[in-house]
LODOZA-491601 format. One line per 8 residues: their letters; for each residue x, y, z of N, C-alpha, C, O, CB. Coordinates in nm, 2 decimals. Glycine has a CB too. Layout:
BEGIN
A	X Y Z X Y Z X Y Z X Y Z X Y Z  ...
***
This chain:
BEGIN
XXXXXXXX	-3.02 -12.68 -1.82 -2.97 -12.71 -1.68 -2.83 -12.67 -1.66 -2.76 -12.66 -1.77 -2.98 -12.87 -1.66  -2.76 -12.62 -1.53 -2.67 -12.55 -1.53 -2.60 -12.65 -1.42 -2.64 -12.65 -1.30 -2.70 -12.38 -1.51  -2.50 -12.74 -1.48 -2.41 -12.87 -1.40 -2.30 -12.85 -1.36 -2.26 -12.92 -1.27 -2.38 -12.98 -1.47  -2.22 -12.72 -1.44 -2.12 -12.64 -1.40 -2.07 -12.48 -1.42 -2.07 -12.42 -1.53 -2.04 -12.70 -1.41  -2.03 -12.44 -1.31 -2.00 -12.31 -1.35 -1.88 -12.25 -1.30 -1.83 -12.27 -1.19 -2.11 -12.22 -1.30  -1.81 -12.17 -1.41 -1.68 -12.13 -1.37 -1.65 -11.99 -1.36 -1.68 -11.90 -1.44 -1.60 -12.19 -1.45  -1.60 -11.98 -1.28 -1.57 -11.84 -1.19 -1.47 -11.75 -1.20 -1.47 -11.71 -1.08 -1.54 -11.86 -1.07  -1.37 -11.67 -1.28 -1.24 -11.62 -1.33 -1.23 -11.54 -1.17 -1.32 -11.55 -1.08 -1.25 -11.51 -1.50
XXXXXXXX	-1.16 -11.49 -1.15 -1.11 -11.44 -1.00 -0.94 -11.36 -1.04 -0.85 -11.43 -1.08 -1.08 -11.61 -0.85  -0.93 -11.27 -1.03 -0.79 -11.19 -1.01 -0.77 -11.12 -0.86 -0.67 -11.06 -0.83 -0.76 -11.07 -1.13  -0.87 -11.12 -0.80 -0.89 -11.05 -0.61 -0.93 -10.95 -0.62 -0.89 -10.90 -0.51 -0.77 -11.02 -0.51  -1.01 -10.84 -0.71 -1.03 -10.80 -0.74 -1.15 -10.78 -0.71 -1.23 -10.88 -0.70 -0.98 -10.81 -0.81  -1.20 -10.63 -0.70 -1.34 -10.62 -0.61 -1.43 -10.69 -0.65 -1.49 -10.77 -0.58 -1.41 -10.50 -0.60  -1.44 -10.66 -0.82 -1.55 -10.70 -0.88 -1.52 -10.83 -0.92 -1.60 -10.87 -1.00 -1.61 -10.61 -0.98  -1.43 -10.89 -0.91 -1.42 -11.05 -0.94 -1.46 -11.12 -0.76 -1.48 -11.25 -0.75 -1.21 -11.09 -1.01  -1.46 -11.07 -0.70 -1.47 -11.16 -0.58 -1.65 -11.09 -0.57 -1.72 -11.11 -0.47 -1.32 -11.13 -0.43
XXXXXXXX	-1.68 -11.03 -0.65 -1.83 -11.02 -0.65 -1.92 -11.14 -0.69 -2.02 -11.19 -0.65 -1.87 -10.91 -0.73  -1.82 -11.17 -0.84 -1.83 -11.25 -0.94 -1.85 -11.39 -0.83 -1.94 -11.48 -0.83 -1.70 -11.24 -1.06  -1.74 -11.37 -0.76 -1.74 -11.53 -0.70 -1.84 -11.56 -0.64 -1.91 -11.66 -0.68 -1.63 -11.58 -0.61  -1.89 -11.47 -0.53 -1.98 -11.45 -0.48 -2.17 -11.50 -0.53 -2.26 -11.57 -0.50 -1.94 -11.33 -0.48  -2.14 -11.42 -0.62 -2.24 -11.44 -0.70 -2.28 -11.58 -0.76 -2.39 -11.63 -0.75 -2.22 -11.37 -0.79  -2.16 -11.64 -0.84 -2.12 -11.75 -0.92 -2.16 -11.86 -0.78 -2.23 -11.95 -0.79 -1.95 -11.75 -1.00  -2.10 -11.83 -0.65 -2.16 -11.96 -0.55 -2.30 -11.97 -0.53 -2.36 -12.08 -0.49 -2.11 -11.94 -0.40  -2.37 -11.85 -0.54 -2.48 -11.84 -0.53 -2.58 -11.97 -0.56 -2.65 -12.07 -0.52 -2.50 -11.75 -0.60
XXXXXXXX	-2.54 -11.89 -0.71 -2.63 -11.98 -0.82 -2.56 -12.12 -0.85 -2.62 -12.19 -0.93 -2.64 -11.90 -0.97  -2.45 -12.16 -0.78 -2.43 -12.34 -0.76 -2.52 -12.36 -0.67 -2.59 -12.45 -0.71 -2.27 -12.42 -0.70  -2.56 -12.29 -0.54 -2.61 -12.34 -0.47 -2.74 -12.35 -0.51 -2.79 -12.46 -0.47 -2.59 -12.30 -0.38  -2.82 -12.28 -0.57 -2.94 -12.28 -0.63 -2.96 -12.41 -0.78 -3.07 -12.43 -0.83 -2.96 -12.11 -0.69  -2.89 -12.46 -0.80 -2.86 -12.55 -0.90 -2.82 -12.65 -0.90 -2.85 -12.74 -0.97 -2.80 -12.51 -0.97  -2.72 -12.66 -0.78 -2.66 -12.77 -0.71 -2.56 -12.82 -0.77 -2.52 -12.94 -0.77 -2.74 -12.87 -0.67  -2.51 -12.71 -0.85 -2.41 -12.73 -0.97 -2.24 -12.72 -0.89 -2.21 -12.65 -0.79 -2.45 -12.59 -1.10  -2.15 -12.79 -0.98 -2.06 -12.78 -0.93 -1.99 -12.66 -0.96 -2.01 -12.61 -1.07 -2.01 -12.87 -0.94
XXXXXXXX	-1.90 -12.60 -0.89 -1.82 -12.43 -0.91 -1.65 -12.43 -0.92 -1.56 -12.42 -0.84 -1.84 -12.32 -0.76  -1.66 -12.45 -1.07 -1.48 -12.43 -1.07 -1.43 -12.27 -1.10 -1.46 -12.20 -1.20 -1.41 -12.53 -1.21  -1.34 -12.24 -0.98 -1.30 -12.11 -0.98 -1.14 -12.11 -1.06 -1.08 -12.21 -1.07 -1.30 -12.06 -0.81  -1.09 -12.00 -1.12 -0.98 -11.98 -1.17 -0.94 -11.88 -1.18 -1.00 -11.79 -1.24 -0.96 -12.02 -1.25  -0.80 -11.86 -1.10 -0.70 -11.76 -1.12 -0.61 -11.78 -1.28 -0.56 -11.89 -1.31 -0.60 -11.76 -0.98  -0.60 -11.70 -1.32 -0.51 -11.73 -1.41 -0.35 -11.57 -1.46 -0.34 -11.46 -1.53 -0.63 -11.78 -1.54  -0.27 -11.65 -1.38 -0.13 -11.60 -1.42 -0.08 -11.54 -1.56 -0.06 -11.63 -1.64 -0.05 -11.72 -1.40  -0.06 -11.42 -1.61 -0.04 -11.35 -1.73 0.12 -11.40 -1.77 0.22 -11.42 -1.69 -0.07 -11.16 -1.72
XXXXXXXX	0.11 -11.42 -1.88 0.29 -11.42 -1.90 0.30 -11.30 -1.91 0.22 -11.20 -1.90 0.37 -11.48 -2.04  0.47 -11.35 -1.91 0.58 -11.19 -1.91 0.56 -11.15 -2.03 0.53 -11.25 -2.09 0.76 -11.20 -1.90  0.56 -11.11 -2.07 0.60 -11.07 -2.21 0.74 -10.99 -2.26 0.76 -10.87 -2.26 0.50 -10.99 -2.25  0.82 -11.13 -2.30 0.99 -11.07 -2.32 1.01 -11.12 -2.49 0.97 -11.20 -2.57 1.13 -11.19 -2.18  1.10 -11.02 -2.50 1.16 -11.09 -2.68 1.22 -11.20 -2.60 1.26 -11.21 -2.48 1.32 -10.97 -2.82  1.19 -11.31 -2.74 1.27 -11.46 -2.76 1.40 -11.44 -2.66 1.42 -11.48 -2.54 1.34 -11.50 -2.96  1.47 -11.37 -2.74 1.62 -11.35 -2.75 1.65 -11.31 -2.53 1.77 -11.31 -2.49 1.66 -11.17 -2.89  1.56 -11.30 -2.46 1.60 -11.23 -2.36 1.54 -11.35 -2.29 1.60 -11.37 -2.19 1.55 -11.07 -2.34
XXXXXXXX	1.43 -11.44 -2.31 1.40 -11.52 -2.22 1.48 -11.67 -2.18 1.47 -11.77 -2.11 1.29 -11.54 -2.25  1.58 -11.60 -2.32 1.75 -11.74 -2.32 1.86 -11.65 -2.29 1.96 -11.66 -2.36 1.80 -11.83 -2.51  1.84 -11.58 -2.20 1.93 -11.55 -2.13 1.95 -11.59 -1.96 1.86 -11.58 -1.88 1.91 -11.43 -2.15  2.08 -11.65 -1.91 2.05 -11.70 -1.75 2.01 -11.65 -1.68 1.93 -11.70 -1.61 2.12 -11.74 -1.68  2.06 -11.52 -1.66 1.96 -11.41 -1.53 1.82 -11.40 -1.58 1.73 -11.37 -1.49 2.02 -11.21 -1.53  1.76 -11.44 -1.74 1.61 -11.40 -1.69 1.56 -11.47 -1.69 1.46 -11.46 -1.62 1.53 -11.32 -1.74  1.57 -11.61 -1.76 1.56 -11.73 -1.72 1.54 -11.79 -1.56 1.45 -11.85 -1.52 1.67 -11.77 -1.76  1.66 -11.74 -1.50 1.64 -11.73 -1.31 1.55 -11.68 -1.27 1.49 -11.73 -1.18 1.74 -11.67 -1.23
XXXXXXXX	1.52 -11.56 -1.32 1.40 -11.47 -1.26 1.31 -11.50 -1.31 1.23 -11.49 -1.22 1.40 -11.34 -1.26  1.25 -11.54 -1.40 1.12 -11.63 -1.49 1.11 -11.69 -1.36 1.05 -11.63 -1.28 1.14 -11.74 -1.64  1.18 -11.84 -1.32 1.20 -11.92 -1.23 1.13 -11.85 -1.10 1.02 -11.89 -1.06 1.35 -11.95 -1.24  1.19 -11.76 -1.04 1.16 -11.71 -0.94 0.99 -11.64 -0.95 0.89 -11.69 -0.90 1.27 -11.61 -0.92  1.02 -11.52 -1.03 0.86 -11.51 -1.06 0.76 -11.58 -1.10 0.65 -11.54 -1.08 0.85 -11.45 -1.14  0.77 -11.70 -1.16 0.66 -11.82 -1.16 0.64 -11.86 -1.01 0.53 -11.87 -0.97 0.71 -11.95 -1.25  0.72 -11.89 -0.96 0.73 -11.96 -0.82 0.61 -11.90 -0.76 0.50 -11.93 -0.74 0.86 -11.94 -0.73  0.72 -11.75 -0.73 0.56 -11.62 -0.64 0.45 -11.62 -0.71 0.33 -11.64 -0.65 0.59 -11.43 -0.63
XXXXXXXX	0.46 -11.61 -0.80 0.33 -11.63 -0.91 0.21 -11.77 -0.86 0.08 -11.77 -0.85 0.43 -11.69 -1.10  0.29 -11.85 -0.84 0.18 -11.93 -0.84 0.13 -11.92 -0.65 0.02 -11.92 -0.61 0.24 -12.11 -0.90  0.26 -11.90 -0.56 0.19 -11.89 -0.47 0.07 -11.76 -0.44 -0.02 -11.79 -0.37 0.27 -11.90 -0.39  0.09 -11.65 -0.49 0.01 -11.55 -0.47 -0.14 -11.64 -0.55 -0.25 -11.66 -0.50 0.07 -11.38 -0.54  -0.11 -11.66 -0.62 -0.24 -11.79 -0.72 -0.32 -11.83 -0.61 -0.42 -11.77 -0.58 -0.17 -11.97 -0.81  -0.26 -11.95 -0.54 -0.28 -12.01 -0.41 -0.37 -11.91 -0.33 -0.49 -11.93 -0.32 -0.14 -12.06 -0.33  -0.34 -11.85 -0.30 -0.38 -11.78 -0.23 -0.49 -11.69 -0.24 -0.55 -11.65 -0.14 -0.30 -11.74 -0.20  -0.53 -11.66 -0.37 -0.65 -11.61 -0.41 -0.73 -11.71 -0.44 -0.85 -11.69 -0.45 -0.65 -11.52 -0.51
XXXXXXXX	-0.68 -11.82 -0.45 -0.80 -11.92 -0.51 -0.88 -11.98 -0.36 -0.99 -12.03 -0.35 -0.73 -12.07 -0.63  -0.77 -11.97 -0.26 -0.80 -12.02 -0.11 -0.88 -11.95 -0.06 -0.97 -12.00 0.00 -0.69 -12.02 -0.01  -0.85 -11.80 -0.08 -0.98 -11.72 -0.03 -1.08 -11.72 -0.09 -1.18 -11.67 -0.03 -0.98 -11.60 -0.01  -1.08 -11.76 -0.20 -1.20 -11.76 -0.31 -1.29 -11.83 -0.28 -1.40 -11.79 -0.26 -1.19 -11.80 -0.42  -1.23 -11.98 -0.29 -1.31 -12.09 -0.25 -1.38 -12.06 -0.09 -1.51 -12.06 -0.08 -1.21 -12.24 -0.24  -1.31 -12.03 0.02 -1.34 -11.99 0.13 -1.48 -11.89 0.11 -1.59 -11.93 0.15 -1.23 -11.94 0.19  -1.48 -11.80 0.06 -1.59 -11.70 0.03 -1.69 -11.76 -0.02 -1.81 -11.74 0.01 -1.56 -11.59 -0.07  -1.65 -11.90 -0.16 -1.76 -11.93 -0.21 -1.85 -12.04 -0.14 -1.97 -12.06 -0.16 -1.73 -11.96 -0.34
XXXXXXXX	-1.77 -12.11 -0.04 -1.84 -12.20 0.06 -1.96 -12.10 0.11 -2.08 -12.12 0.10 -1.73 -12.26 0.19  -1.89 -11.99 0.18 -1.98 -11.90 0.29 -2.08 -11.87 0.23 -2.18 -11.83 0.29 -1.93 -11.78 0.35  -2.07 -11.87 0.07 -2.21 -11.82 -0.01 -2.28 -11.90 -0.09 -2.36 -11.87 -0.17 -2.20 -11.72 -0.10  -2.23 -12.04 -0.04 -2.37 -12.16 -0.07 -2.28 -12.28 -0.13 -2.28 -12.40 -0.08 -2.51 -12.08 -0.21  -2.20 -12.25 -0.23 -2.15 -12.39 -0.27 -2.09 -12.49 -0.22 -2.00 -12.49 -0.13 -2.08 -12.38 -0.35  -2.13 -12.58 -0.27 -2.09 -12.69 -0.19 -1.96 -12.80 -0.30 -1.86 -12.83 -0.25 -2.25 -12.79 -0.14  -1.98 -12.83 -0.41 -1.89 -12.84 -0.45 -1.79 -12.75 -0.57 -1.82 -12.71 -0.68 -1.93 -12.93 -0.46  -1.68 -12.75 -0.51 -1.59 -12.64 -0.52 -1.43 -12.68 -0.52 -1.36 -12.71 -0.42 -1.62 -12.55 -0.41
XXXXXXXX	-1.38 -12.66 -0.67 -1.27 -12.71 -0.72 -1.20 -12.57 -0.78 -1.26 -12.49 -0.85 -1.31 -12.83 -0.82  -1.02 -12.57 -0.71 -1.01 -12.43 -0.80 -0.86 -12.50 -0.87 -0.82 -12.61 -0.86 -0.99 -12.25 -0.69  -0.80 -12.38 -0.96 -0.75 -12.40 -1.06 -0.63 -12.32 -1.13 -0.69 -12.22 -1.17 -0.84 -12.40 -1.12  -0.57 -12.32 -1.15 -0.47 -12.24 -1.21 -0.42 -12.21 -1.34 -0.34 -12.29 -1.37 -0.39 -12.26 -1.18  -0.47 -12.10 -1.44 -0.44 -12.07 -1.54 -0.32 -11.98 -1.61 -0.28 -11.87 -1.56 -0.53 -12.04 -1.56  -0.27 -12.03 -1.71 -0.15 -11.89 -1.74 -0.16 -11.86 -1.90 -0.20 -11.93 -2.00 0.05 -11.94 -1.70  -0.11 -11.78 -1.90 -0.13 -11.71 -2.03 -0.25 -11.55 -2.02 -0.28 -11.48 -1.92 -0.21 -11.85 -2.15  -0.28 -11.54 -2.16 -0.39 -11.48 -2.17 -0.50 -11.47 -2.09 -0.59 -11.54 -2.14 -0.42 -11.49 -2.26
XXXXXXXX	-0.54 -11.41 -1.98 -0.68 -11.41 -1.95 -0.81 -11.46 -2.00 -0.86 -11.56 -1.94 -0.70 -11.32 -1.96  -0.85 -11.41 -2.10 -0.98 -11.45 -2.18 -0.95 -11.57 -2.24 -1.01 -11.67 -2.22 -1.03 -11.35 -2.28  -0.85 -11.56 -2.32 -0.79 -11.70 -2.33 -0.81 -11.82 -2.30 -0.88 -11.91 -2.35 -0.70 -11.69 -2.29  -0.72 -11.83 -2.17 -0.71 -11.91 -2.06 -0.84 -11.93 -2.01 -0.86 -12.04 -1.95 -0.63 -11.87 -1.97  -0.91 -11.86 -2.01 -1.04 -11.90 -1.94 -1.20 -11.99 -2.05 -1.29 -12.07 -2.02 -1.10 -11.72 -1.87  -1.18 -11.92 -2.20 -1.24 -11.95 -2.28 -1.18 -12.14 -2.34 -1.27 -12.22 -2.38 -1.23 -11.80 -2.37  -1.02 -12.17 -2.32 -1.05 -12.26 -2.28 -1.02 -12.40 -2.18 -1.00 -12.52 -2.19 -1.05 -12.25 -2.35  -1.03 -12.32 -2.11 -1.06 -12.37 -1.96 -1.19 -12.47 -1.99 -1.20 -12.59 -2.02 -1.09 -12.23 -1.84
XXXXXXXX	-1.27 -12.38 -1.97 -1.47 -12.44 -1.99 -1.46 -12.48 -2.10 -1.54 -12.56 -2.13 -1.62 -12.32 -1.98  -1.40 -12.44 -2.19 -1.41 -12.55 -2.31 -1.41 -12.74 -2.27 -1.49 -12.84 -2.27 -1.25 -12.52 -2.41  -1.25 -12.71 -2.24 -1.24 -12.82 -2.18 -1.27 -12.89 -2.05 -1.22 -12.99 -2.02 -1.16 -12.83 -2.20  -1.36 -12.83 -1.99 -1.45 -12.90 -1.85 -1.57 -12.90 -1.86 -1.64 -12.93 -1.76 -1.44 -12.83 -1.72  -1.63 -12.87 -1.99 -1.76 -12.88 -2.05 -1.78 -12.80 -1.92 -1.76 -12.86 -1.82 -1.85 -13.05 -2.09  -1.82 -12.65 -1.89 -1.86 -12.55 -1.86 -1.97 -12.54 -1.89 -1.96 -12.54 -2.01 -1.80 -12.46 -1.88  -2.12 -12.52 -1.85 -2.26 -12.44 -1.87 -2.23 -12.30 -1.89 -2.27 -12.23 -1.99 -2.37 -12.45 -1.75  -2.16 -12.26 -1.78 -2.19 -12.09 -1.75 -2.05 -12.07 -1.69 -1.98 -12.14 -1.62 -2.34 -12.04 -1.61
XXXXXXXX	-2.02 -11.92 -1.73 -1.88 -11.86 -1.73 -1.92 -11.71 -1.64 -1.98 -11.61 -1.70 -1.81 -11.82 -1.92  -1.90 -11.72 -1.51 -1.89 -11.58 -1.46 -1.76 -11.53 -1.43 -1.67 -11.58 -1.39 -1.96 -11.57 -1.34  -1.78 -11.37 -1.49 -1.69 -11.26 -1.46 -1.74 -11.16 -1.45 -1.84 -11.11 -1.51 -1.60 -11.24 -1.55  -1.62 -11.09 -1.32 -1.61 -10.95 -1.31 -1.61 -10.86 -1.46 -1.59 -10.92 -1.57 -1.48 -10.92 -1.24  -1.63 -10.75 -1.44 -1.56 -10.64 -1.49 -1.56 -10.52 -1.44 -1.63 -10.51 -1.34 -1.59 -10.62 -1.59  -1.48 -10.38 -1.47 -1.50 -10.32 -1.41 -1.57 -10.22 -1.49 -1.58 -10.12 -1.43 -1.41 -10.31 -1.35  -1.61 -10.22 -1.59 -1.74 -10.14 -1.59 -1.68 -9.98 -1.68 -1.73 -9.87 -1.69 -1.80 -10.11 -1.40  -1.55 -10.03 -1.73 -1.48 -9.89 -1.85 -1.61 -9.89 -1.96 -1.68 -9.99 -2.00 -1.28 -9.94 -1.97
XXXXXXXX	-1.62 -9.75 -1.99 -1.69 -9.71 -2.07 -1.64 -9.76 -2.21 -1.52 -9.79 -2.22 -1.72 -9.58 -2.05  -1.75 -9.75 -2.33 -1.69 -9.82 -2.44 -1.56 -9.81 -2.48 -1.47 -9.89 -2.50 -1.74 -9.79 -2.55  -1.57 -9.66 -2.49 -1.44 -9.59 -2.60 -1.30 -9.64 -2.47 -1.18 -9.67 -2.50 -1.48 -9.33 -2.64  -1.34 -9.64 -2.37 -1.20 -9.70 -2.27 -1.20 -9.78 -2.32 -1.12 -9.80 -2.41 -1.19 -9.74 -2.12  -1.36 -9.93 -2.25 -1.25 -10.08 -2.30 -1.22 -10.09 -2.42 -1.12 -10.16 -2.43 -1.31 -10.23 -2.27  -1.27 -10.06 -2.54 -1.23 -10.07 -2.69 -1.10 -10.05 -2.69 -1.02 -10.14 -2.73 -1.30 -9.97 -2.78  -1.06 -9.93 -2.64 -0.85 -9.88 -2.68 -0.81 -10.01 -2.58 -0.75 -10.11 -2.62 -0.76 -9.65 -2.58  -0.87 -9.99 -2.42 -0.76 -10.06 -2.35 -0.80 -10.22 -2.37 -0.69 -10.26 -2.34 -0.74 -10.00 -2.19
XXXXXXXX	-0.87 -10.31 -2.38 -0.91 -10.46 -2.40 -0.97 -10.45 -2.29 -0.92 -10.40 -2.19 -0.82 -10.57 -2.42  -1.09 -10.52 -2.31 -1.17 -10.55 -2.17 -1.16 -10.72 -2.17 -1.19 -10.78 -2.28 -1.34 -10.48 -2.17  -1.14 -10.78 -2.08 -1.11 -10.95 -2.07 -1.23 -11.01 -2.06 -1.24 -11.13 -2.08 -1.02 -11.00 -1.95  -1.35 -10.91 -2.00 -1.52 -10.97 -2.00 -1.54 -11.01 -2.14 -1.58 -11.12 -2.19 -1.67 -10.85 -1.96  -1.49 -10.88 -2.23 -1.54 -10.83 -2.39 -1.46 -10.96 -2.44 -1.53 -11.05 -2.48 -1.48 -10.64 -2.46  -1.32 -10.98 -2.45 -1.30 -11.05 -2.51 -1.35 -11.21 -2.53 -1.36 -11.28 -2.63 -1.21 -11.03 -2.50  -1.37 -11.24 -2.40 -1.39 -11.36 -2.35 -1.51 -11.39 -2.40 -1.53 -11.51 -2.43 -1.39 -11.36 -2.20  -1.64 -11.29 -2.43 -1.73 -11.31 -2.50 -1.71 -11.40 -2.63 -1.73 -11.52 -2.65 -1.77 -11.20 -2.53
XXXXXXXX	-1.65 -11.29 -2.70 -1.61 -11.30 -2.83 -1.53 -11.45 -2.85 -1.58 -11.53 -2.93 -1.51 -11.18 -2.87  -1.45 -11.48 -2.80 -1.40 -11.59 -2.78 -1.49 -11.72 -2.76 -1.50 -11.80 -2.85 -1.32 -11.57 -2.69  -1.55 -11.73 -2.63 -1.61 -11.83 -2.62 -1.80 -11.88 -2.64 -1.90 -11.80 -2.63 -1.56 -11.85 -2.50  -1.79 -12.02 -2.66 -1.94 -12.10 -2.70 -2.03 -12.09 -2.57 -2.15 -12.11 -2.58 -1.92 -12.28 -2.74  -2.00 -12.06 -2.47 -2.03 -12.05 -2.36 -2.08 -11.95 -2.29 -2.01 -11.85 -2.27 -1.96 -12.09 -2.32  -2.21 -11.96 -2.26 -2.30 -11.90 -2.22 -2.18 -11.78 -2.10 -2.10 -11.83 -2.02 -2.44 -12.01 -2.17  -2.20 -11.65 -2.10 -2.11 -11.59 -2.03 -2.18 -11.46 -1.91 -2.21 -11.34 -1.94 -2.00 -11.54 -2.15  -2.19 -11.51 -1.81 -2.24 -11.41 -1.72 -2.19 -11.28 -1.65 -2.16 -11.31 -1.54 -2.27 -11.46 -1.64
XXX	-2.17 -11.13 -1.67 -2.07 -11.05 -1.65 -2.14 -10.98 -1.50 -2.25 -10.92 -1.49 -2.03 -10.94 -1.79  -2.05 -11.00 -1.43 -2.07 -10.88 -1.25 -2.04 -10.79 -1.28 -1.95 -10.76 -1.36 -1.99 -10.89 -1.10  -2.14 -10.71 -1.22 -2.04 -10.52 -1.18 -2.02 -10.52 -1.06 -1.96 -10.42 -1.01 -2.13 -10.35 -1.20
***
């Protein structure tokens, strides 16, 4: 039985396919749909993120960070209403991608994990990381991938 399902979203063609999709099948299930954006860190040496100017701008860039968040998760949810779900909770993640999402549904006891991808051929996502691929690997959780 499928009680919840969670939705990864970056605005992204094939992630707002994902969402799409992922409302679907709440509606067919009557399952609840938690969607998530999730925010990448910076990636700075130690030594530079104890500095006050980047410190300030961390500050700043988190801020926009989360509103642009807001805002994909607003259209998200909006899209996923129009495509059947009815209950619909979204969310904000940071860090790693696959990560962040593997455990996300960990901890919301998740059934089913939908994501985009975009569909790089092996030898691409192998060099460059694919966040579907990892997310596999990562999580207990049954994982559904969009093209």
């Amino acid at each position: 039985m499928i009680n919840k399902i969670l939705v990864a979203t970056d605005a992204s063609t094939v992630s707002s396919r994902a969402v799409s999709f992922a409302a679907q099948l709440s509606a067919v299930h009557d399952a609840q749909l938690l969607i998530l954006n999730v925010i990448r860190d910076m990636q700075l040496p130690d030594d530079l993120k104890k500095a006050p100017e980047i410190e300030s701008f961390n500050n700043a860039r988190e801020d926009l960070m989360r509103q642009i968040s807001d805002k994909i998760l607003a259209d998200a949810k909006k899209k996923a209403k129009s495509n059947g779900a009815k209950q619909v909770q979204t969310a904000i993640g940071c860090g790693d991608p696959a990560t962040s999402v593997a455990g996300f549904a960990k901890r919301r006891n998740v059934d089913l994990i939908v994501v985009g991808t975009r569909g790089l051929s092996k030898i691409k996502g192998a060099s460059m990381g694919s966040v579907s691929r990892k997310l596999m690997d990562l999580s207990n959780v049954n994982c559904l991938v969009v093209r």
